[in-house]
C-alpha positions in Angstrom: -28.8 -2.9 -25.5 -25.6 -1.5 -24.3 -22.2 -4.2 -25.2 -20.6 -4.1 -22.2 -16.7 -6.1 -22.1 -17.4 -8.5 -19.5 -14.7 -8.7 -16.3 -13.1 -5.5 -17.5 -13.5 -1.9 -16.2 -12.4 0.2 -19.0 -14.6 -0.3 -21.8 -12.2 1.1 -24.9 -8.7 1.9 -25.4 -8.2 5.9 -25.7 -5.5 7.8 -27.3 -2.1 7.7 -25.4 -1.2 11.5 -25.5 2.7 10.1 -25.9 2.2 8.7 -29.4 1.4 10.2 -32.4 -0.5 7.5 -34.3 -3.7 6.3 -33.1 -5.3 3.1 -33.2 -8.9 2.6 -34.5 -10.9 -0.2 -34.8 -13.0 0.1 -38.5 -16.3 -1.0 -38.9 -15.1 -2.8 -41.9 -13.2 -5.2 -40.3 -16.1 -5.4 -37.4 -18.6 -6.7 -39.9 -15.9 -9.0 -41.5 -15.5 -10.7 -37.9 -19.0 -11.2 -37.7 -19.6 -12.5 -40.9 -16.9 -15.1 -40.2 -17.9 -15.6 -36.5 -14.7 -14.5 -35.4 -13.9 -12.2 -31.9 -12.3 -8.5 -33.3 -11.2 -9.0 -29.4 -10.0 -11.4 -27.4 -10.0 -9.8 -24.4 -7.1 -11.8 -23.0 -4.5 -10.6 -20.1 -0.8 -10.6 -21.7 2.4 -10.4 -19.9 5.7 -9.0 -20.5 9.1 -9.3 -18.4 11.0 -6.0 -17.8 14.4 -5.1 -16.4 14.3 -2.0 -14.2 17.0 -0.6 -13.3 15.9 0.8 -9.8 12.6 -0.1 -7.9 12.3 2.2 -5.3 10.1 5.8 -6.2 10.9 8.7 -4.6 7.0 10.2 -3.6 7.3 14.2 -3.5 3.6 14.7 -3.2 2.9 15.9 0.4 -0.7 14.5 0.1 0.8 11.5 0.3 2.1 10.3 3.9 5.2 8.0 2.3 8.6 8.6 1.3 9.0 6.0 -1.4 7.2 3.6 -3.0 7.6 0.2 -4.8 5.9 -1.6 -7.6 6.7 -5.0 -9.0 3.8 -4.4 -11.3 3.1 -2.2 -13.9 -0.9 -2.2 -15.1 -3.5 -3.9 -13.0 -5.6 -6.9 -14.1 -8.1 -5.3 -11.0 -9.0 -3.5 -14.0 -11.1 -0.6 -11.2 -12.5 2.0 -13.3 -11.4 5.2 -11.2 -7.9 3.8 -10.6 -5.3 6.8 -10.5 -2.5 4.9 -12.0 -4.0 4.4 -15.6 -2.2 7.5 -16.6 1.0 5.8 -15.7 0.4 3.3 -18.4 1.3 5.9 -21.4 4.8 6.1 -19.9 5.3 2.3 -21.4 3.5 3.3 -24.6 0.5 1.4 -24.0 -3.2 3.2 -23.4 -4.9 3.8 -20.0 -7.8 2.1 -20.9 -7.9 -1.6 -21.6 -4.4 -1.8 -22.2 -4.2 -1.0 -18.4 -5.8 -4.2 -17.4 -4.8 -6.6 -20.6 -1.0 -5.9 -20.9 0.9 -6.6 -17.4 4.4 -5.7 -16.7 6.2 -7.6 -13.9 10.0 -6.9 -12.9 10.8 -10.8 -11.9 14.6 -8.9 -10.4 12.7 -6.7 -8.0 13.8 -8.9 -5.2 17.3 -7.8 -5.8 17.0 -4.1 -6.5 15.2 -4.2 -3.3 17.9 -5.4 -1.3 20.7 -4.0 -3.2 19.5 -0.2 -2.5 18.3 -1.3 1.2 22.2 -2.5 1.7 23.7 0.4 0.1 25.8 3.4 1.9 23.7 5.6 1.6 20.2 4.2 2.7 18.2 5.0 6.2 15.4 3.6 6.9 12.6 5.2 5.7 8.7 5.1 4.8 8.3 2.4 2.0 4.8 1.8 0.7 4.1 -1.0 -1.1 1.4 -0.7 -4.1 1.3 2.9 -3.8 0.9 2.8 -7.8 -0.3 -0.7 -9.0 -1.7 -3.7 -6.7 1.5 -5.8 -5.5 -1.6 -8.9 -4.6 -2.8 -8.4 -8.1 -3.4 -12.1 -10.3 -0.5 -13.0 -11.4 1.4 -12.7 -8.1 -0.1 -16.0 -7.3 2.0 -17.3 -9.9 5.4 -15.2 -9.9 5.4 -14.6 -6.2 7.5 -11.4 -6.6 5.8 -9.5 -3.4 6.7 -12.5 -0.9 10.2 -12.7 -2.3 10.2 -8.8 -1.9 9.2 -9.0 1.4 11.7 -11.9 2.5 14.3 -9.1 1.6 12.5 -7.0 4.6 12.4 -9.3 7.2 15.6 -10.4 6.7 16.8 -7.1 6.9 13.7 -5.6 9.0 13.2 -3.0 6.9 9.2 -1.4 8.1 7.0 -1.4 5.6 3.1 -0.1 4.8 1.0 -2.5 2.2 -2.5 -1.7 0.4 -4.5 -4.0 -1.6 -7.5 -5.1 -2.2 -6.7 -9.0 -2.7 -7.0 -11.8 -0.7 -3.8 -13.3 -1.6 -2.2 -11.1 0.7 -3.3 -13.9 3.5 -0.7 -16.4 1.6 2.4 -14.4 3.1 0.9 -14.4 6.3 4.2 -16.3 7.8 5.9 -13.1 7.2 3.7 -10.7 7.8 2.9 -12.1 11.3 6.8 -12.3 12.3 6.9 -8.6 11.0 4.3 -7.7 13.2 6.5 -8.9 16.2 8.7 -6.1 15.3 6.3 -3.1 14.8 7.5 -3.5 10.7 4.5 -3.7 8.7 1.2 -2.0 8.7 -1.4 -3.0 6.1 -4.3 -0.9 4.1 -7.4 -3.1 3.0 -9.2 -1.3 -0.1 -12.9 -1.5 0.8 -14.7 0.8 -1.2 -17.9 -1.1 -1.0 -20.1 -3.3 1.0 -22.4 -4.5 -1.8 -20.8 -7.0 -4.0 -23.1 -6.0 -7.3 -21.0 -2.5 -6.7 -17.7 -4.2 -6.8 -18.1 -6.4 -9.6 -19.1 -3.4 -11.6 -16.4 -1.2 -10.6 -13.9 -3.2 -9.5 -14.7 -6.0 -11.8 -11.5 -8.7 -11.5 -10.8 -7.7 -7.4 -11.7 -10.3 -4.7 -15.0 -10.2 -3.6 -16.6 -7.6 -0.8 -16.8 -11.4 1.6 -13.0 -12.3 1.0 -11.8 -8.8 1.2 -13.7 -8.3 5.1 -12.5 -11.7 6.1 -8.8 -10.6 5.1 -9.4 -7.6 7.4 -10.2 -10.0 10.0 -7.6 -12.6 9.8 -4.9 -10.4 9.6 -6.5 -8.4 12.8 -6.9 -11.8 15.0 -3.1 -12.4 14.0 -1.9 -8.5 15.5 -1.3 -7.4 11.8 -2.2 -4.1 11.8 -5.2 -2.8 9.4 -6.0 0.7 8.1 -9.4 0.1 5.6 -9.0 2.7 2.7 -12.6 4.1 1.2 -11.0 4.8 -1.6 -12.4 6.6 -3.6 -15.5 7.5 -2.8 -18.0 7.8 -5.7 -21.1 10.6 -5.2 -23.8 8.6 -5.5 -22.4 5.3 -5.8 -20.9 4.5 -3.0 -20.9 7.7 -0.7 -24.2 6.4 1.0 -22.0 3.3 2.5 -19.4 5.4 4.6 -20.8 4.9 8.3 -22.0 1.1 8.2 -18.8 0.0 6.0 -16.6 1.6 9.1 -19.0 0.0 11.5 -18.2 -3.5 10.1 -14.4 -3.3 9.4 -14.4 -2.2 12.9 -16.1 -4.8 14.2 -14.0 -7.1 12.1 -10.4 -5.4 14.1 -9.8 -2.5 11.8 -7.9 0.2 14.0 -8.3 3.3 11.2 -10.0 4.4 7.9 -9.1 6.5 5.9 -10.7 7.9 2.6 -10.2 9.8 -1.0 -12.7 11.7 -3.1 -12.5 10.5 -6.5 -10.8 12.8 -9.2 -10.6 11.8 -12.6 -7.0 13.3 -13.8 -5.8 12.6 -16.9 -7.5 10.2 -19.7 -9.0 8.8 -16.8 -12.1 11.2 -17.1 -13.0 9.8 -20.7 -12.8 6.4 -19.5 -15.0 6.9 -16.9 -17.4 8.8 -18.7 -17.8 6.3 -21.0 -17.8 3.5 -18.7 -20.6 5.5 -16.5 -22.9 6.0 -19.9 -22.9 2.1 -20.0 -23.6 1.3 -16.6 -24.7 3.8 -14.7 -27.0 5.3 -17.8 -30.1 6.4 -15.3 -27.9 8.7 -13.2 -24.3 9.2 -15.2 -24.6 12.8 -15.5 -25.8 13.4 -11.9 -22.9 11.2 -10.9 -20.2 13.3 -13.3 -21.9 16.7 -11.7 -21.6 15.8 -8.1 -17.9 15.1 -9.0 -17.3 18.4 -10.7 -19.0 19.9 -7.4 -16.2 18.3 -5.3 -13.7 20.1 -7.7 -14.6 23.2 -8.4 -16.4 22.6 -11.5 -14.0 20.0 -13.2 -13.7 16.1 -12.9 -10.1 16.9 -12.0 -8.1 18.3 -9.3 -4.2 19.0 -9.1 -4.3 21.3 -6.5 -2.0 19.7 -3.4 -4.3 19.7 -0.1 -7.5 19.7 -2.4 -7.1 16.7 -4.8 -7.4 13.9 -2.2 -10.2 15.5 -0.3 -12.3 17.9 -2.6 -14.1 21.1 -1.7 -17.8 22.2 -1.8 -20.4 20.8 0.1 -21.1 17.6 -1.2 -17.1 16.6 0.2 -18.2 18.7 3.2 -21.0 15.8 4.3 -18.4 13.6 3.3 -15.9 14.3 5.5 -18.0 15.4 8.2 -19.5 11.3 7.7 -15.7 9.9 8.1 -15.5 12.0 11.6 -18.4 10.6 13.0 -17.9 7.0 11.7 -14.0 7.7 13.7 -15.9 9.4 16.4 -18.7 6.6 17.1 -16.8 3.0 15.8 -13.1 3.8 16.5 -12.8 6.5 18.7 -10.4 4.1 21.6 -8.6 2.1 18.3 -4.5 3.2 17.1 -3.0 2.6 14.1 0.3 1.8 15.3 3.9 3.5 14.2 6.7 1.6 12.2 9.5 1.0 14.6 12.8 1.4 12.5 15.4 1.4 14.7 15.3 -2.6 14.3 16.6 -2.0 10.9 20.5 -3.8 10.1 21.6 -3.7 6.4 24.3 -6.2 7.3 22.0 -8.7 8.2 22.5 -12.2 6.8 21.3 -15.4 6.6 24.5 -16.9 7.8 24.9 -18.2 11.5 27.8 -16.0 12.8 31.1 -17.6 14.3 31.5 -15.1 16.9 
């Protein structure tokens, strides 16, 4: 019988590269918690304020199709095993591993950087992605409401900006999003990786469920918010079976676009996945880690601009040639619609004016 850390995706903390002591857990003190009926582990989400200086990322990466992005959060409660941005969580000194879902930064004065760079000299208007690290809709945003107030600094200034998440909560803010709409100044990504809710609460394990996520797409459709569904990633063998009837549905639903990434496991990311496969995928785990070395030339890893995103070899072949027929058959006469920033006015106030 295989332990398995219920509602989280990462099933150990591994080294963080940054710092030279490492943490182990002995089986000393394992059998002393059991022989006292004790947890050696709570497993309970902390959170910590921090006071960022700037909150806008310059993005540099031409796979990516935005200039800058913007985080309020740092680590994920999501807790998605393949997620890219568990690397990022060394920076802070903590592990990519469960220290990417348990310990939760927030940056409560995001709200102001925002507007203070938006207002500045120097700033255009440019492509501003929001979440392109860690999910903006995650938990805790329920509570701190840090996106809305965020985005209550781009209306007011209507500033465009592109969203992706995989929460529900997003539908709370619909007030603004709709009025942003309006404007051509917001475009939203739904992360759909899945139709089968048994997959999601195994590799997405704290997200909102596969039923709340295709309703979001909906709602925000029926109220002309614009929806791109990312497949993202896909998973050979777990999920790469789903492309053409998930693309069928979120069309049906009002999704105008999909798009799609090829799952690469930079990083400590490819220990954590390993071992998080070996528990829970056991029957096919090394088929699974093979099929994604054969999109990668032979390595759970890709750096390579132009090939990371997408993969190579034949097995990303059928993949991609499975996203052009979905496009081709379910959304051939659907537009995802451009950002329109010539609204933009970084004098804009809340004041009535006199004149």
């Amino acid at each position: 019988m295989v332990d398995i850390i219920k509602g989280r995706g990462a099933q150990h903390n591994t080294h963080n590269k940054f710092l030279q002591h490492q943490h182990t857990m002995l089986d000393d003190f394992l059998n002393y918690c059991e022989t006292e009926s004790e947890s050696a582990d709570n497993n309970k989400t902390s959170y910590l304020e921090i006071y960022p200086k700037t909150i806008l990322n310059k993005v540099t990466s031409p796979d990516i199709g935005f200039s800058y992005s913007m985080n309020p959060y740092q680590g994920c409660e999501h807790g998605c095993i393949y997620c890219y941005a568990r690397n990022t969580h060394e920076y802070w000194g903590y592990s990519a591993g469960l220290d990417f879902e348990r310990k939760i930064l927030y940056k409560v004065n995001a709200p102001k950087l925002l507007e203070k760079k938006l207002r500045s000299k120097s700033w255009q208007p440019q492509d501003i992605m929001f979440s392109g690290n860690t999910d903006c809709y995650q938990p805790i945003e329920k509570k701190l409401e840090i996106t809305r107030k965020m985005l209550q600094v781009l209306l007011k200034l209507k500033h465009p900006v592109s969203m992706i998440t995989k929460n529900s909560l997003i539908l709370r803010d619909l007030d603004i999003l709709k009025e942003m709409a309006e404007m051509n100044l917001v475009r939203v990504s739904i992360s759909i990786t899945s139709l089968s809710e048994e997959t999601r609460r195994v590799v997405e394990p704290r997200t909102a469920s596969i039923k709340k996520r295709l309703e979001t797409v909906q709602v925000l459709s029926e109220n002309g918010i614009p929806v791109n569904v990312m497949m993202a990633p896909i998973i050979p063998s777990i999920n790469s079976h789903e492309i053409l009837p998930l693309v069928k549905k979120v069309s049906e639903l009002g999704a105008t676009s999909i798009g799609y990434t090829i799952v690469r496991l930079n990083g400590a990311i490819g220990e954590i996945f390993t071992n998080w496969l070996r528990k829970t995928y056991l029957d096919r785990a090394d088929k699974i880690l093979h099929q994604i070395e054969d999109c990668h030339g032979g390595s759970l890893n890709d750096s390579r601009y132009g090939n990371r995103m997408r993969g190579e070899g034949k097995i990303a072949e059928q993949i991609n040639m499975q996203f052009k027929l979905a496009r081709k058959l379910y959304l051939k006469d659907k537009n995802f619609p451009l950002l329109d920033f010539s609204k933009f006015d970084k004098h804009q106030t809340n004041q009535i004016s006199l004149f």
